[in-house]
C-alpha positions in Angstrom: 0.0 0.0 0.0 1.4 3.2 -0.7 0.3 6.5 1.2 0.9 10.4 -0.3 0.4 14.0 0.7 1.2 16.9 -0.9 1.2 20.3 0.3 2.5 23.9 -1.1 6.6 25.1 0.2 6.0 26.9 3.0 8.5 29.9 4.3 10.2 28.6 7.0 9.7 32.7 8.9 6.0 33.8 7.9 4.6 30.9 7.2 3.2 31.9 3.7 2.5 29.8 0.7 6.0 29.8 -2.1 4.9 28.9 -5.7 6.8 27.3 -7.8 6.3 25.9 -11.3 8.3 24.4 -14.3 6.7 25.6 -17.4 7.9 22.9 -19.8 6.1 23.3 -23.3 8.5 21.0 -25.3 7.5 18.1 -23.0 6.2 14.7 -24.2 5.0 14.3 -20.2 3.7 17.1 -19.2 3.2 21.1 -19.8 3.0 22.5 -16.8 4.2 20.9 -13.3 4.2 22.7 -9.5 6.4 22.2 -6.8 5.7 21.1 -3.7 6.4 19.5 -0.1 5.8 16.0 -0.2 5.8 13.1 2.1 5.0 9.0 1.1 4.7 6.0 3.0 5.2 2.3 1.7 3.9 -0.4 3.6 4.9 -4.4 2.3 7.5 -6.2 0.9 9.5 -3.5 0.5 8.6 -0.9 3.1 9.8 2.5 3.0 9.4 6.0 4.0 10.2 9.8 2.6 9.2 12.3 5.2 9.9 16.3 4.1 10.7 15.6 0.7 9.0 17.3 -2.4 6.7 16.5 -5.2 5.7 17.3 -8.7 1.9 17.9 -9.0 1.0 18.0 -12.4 -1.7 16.7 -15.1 -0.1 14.1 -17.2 -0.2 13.7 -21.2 -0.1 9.7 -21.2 -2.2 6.9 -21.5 -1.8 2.9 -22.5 -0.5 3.8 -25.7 1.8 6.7 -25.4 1.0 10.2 -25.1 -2.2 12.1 -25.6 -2.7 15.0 -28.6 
């Protein structure tokens, strides 16, 4: 089982959301992707755990047979 949460950066002083994006309009993946904290949680064979890491949030152009037009 696999368990996610994402979150906006935060400013470690005020406390105040930090946007960032990557703008990407060449990709085969994806166009647009933000930045964020991220934490996930593994649980099974293999367990593992990534506490105050990051993330890419984003709206991917794939599907069973390659990308999407």
């Amino acid at each position: 089982m696999i368990s996610s949460k994402g979150e906006p950066i935060r400013n470690p002083v005020t406390g105040a959301q930090h946007r960032v994006r990557i703008d990407f309009p060449q990709s085969f993946e994806y166009k647009l992707g933000e930045i964020g904290s991220g934490a996930s949680k593994v649980t099974g064979a293999l367990p593992m755990e990534l506490k105050d890491s990051w993330g890419l949030f984003t709206r991917l152009h794939l599907r069973h047979r390659g990308r999407l037009n």
